[in-house]
C-alpha positions as CSV (number, residue, x, y, z in Angstrom):
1,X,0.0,0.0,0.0
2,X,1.4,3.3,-1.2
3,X,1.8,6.0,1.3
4,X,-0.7,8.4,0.3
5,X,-3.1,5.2,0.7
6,X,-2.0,5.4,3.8
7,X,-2.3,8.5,5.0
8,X,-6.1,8.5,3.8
9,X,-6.7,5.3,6.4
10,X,-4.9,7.0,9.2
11,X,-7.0,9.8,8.6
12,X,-10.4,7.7,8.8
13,X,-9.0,6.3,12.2
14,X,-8.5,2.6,10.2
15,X,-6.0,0.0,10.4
16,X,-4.6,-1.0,7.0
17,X,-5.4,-4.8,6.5
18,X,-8.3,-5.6,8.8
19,X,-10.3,-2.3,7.4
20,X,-9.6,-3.7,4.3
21,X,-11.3,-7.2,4.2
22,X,-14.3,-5.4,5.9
23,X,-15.2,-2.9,3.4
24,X,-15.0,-5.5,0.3
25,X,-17.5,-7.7,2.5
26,X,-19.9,-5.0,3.0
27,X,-19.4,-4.3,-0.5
28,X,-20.5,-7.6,-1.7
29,X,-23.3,-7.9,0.6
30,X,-24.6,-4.5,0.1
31,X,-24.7,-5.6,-4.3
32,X,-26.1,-8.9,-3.4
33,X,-28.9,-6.9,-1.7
34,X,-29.8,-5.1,-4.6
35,X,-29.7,-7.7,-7.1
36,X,-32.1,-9.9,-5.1
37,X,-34.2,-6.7,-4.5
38,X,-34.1,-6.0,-8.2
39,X,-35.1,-10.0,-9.2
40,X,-37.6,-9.9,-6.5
41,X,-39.5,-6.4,-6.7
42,X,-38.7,-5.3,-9.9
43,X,-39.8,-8.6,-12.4
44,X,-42.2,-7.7,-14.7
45,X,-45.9,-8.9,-14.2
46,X,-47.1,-12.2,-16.1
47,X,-49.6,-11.4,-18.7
48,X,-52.9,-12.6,-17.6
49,X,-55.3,-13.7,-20.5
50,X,-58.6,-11.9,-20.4
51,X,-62.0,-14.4,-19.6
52,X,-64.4,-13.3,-21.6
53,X,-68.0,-14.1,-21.0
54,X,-68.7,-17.1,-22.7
55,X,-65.8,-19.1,-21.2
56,X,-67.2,-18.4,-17.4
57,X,-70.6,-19.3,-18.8
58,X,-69.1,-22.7,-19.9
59,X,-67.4,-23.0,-16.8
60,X,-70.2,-22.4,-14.6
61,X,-72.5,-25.0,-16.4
62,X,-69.5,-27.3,-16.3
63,X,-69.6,-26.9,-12.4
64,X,-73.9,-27.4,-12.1
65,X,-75.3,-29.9,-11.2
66,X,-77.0,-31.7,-13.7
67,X,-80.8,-32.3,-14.3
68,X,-82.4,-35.4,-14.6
69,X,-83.9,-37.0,-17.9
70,X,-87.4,-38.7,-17.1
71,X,-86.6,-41.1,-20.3
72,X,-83.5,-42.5,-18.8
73,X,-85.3,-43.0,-15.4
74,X,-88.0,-45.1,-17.2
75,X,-85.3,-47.0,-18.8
76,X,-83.6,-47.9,-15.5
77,X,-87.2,-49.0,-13.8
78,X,-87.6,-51.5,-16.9
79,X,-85.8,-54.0,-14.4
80,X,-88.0,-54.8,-11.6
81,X,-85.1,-56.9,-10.0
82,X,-82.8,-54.0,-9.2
83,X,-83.9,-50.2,-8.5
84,X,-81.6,-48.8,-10.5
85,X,-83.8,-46.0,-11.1
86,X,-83.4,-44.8,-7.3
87,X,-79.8,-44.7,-7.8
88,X,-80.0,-42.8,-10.8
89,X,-82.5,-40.4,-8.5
90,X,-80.1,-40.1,-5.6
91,X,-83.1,-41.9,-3.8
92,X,-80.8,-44.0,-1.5
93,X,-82.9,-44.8,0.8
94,X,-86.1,-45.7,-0.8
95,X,-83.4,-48.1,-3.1
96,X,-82.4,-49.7,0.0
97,X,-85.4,-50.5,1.4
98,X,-86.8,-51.7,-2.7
99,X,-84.6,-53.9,-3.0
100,X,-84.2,-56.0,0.0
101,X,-88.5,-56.3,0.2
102,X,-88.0,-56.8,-3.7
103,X,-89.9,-53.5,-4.3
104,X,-92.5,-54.2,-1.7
105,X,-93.1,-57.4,-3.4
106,X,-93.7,-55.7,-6.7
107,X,-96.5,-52.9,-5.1
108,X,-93.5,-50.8,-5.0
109,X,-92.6,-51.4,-8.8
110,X,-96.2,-50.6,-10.6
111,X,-96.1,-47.0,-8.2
112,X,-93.0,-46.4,-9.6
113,X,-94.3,-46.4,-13.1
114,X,-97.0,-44.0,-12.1
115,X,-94.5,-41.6,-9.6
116,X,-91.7,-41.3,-11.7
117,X,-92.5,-37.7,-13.0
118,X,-92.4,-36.6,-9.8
119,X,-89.2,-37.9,-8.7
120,X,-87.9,-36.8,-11.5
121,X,-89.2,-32.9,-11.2
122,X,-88.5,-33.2,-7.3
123,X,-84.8,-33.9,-7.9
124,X,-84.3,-30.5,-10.6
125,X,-86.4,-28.5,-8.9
126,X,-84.4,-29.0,-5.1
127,X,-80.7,-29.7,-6.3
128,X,-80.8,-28.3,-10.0
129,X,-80.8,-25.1,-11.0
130,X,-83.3,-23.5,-13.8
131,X,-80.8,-23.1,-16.5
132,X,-78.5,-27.0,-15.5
133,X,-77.8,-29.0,-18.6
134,X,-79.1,-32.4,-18.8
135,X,-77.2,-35.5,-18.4
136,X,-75.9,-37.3,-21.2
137,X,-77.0,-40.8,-20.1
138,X,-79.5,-41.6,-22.2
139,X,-77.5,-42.1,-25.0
140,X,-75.1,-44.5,-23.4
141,X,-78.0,-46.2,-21.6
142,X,-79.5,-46.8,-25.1
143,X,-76.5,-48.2,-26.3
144,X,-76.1,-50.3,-23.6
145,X,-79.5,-51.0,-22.9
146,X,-80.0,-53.7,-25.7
147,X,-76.0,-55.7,-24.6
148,X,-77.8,-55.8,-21.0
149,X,-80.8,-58.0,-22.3
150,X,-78.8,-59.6,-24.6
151,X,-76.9,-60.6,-21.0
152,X,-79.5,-61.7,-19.3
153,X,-81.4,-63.3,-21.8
154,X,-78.4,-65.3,-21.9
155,X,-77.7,-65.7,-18.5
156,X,-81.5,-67.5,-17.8
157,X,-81.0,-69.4,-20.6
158,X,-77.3,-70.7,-19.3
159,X,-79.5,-70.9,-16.0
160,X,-82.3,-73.6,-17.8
161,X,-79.6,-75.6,-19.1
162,X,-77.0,-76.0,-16.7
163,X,-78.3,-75.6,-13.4
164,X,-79.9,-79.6,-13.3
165,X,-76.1,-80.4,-14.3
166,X,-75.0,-78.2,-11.4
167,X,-77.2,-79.9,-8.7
168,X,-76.3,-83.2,-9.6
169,X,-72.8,-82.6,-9.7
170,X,-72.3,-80.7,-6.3
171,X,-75.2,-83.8,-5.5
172,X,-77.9,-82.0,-4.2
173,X,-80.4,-84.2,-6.5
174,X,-78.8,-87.3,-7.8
175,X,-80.9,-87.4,-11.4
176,X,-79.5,-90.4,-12.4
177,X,-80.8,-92.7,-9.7
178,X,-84.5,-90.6,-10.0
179,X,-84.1,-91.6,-13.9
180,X,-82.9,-95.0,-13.4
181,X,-85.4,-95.5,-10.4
182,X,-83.7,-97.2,-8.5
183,X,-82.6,-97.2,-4.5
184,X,-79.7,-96.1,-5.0
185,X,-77.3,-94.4,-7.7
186,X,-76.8,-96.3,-10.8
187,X,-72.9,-96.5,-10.5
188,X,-72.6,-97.5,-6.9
189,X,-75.0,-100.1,-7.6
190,X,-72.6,-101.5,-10.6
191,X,-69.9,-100.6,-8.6
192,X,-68.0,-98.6,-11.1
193,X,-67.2,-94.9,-10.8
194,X,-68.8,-92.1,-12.6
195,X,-66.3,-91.5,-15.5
196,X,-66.7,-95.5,-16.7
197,X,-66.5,-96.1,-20.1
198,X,-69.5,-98.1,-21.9
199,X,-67.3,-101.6,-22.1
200,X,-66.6,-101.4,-18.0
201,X,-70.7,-100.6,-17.2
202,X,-70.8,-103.8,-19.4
203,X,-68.5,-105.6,-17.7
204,X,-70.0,-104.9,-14.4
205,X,-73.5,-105.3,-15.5
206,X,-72.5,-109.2,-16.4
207,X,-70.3,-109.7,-13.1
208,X,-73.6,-108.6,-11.4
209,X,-75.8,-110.4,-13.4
210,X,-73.8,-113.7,-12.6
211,X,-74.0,-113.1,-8.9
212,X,-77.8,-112.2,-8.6
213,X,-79.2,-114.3,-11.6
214,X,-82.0,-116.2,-10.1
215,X,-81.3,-120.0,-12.2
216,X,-77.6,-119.3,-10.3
217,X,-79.4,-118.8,-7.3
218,X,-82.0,-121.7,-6.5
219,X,-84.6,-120.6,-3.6
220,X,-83.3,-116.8,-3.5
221,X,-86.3,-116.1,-4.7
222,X,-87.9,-112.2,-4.5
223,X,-84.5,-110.6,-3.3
224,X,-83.1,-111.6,-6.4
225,X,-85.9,-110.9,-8.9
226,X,-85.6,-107.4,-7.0
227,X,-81.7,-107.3,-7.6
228,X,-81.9,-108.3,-11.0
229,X,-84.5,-105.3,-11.8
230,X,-82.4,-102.8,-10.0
231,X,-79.4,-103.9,-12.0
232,X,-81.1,-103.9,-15.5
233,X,-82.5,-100.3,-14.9
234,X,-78.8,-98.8,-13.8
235,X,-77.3,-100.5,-16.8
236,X,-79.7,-99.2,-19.3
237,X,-79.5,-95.8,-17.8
238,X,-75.7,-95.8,-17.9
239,X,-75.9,-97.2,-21.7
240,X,-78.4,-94.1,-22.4
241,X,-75.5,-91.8,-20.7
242,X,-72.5,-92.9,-22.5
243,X,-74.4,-94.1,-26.3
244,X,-73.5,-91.4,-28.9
245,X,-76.2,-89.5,-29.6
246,X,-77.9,-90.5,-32.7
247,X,-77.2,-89.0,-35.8
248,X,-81.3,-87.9,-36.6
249,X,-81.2,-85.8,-33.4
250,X,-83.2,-83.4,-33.2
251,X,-83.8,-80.6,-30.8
252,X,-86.6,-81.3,-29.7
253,X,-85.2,-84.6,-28.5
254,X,-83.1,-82.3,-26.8
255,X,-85.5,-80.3,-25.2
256,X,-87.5,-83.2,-23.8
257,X,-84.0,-84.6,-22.3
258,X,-83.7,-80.9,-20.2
259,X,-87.6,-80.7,-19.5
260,X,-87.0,-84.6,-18.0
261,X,-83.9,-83.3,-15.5
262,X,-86.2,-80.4,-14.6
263,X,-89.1,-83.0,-13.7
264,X,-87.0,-84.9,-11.5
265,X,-85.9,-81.8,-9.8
266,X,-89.3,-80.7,-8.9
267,X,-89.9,-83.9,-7.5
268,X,-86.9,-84.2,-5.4
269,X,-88.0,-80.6,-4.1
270,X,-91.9,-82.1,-3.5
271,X,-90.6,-84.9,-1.7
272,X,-88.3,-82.7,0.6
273,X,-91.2,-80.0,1.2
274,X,-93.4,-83.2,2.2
275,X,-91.1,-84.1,4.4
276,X,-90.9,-80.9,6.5
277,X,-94.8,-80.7,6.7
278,X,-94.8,-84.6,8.4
C-alpha cells in the first residue's frame, strides 16, 4: 500500500489490512442486496389472459349440477329386480329399502311407473338449477341397454340348461338314480365310478348279473328278482348316458331330455317339502 493510501486510512481512524477485508464484504453484501431486490420487486408482471363471457358461462355450467332425464329413469325402472332408477334419482334410501323387500313385493314397482314424473321434477327443482344442462346418459343407456338383455337373456338361458347339471354334480339331487329308479345311484350299484367307459358298465352289468341271476341262485327267490330289476334299470340308464347320440337328433329330443332333469328336480324338491310338513 502506497503512502498516500496510507495516510487516507490513518486519517479515517482505520487499520490497513483488517479495514480492508471489511469494506470488500460489506461491498459484496450491500450488491447482493440489490440484485435480489431487483429480481424480486422489480420482475415484470405475467400477462394474464382476459376471460371473456362465454368461457365463465361454460365453466359455470360445467360446475352445475345436472338435471335429470325422465326417459333415462323409465329405462332404469324397466328392471324390476334391481332399482336402479333410485340410484339414478339419488333416492338411496327408498333403493335400499326396494330392494331388500323386492320392491315391496312388486306394489313398490307398478307406483313407480306412475311416480316417476315426480321424482324426476322433485330432484331438478331442489338440487338443479333453472338453466342445469341435462345428463348425457340416455345415449349410453341406449347403447347399452340392448347388450344388458342380450346378458341376461343369456344368463337365464345358461340358468335352464346347466343348473340340473350343477345340482347333480355338487349332489344335491342325484338325477341319475330318480331316472334310473332305482334305490340307490346307478354306478354304486354297478360298482363302477362315474367316468366309466361303456365296455366297464358292461363288464360290471355281467359280473352282477352272474352273482344275482335267479337260475344261479335256486330258492333266492324275490330278493333276487328285485336285484336283478335294480341292475337292468342302472345298466340301461348308464348305456343311455354314454351311447353317442344319434345321428337324426333333433332338438326337440333335446329339449325333452332338459324338461325330463327339470321333472325330476321338482320332484326331489316335492318330496323334501313333504317331508318338513310330516
Amino acid at each position: 500500500m502506497d503512502d498516500f493510501t496510507e495516510e487516507i486510512f490513518q486519517d479515517l481512524g482505520l487499520d490497513d489490512d483488517w479495514d480492508v477485508q471489511q469494506i470488500l464484504v460489506g461491498t459484496i453484501h450491500v450488491v447482493s442486496i440489490i440484485v435480489i431486490c431487483r429480481l424480486c420487486c422489480c420482475s415484470k408482471p405475467v400477462p394474464t389472459v382476459p376471460v371473456t363471457d362465454q368461457q365463465q358461462i361454460e365453466a359455470a355450467s360445467t360446475s352445475m349440477q345436472k338435471q335429470k332425464r325422465l326417459l333415462t329413469s323409465y329405462l332404469l325402472w324397466l328392471n324390476p329386480f334391481f332399482p336402479a332408477h333410485h340410484l339414478y334419482l339419488d333416492r338411496l334410501a327408498h333403493a335400499m329399502v326396494a330392494f331388500w323387500t323386492l320392491n315391496f313385493v312388486g306394489v313398490g314397482w307398478v307406483l313407480d311407473g306412475f311416480l316417476m314424473r315426480f321424482y324426476v321434477r322433485g330432484f331438478n327443482s331442489q338440487r338443479c338449477a333453472p338453466d342445469a344442462p341435462y345428463d348425457d346418459s340416455r345415449k349410453k343407456l341406449l347403447c347399452r341397454l340392448p347388450l344388458c338383455f342380450v346378458g341376461l337373456l343369456l344368463l337365464g338361458l345358461g340358468a335352464v340348461v346347466y343348473i340340473p347339471t350343477v345340482l347333480h354334480h355338487l349332489q344335491v339331487v342325484d338325477i341319475d338314480r330318480i331316472a334310473a329308479q332305482t334305490q340307490v345311484n346307478p354306478y354304486e350299484l354297478l360298482e363302477i365310478s362315474k367316468s366309466a367307459s361303456l365296455q366297464e358298465a358292461k363288464a360290471a352289468y355281467r359280473s352282477k348279473s352272474l352273482q344275482w341271476h335267479p337260475d344261479r341262485n335256486p330258492g333266492c327267490g324275490r330278493e333276487c328278482d328285485d336285484k336283478m330289476s335294480e341292475i337292468t334299470k342302472a345298466y340301461d340308464l348308464i348305456k343311455k348316458r354314454r351311447a353317442p347320440a344319434p345321428p337324426d337328433r333333433t332338438w326337440e329330443g333335446w329339449f325333452q331330455d332338459l324338461a325330463q332333469d327339470w321333472k325330476h328336480i321338482f320332484e326331489v324338491l316335492g318330496q323334501d317339502r313333504a317331508k318338513k310338513e310330516e
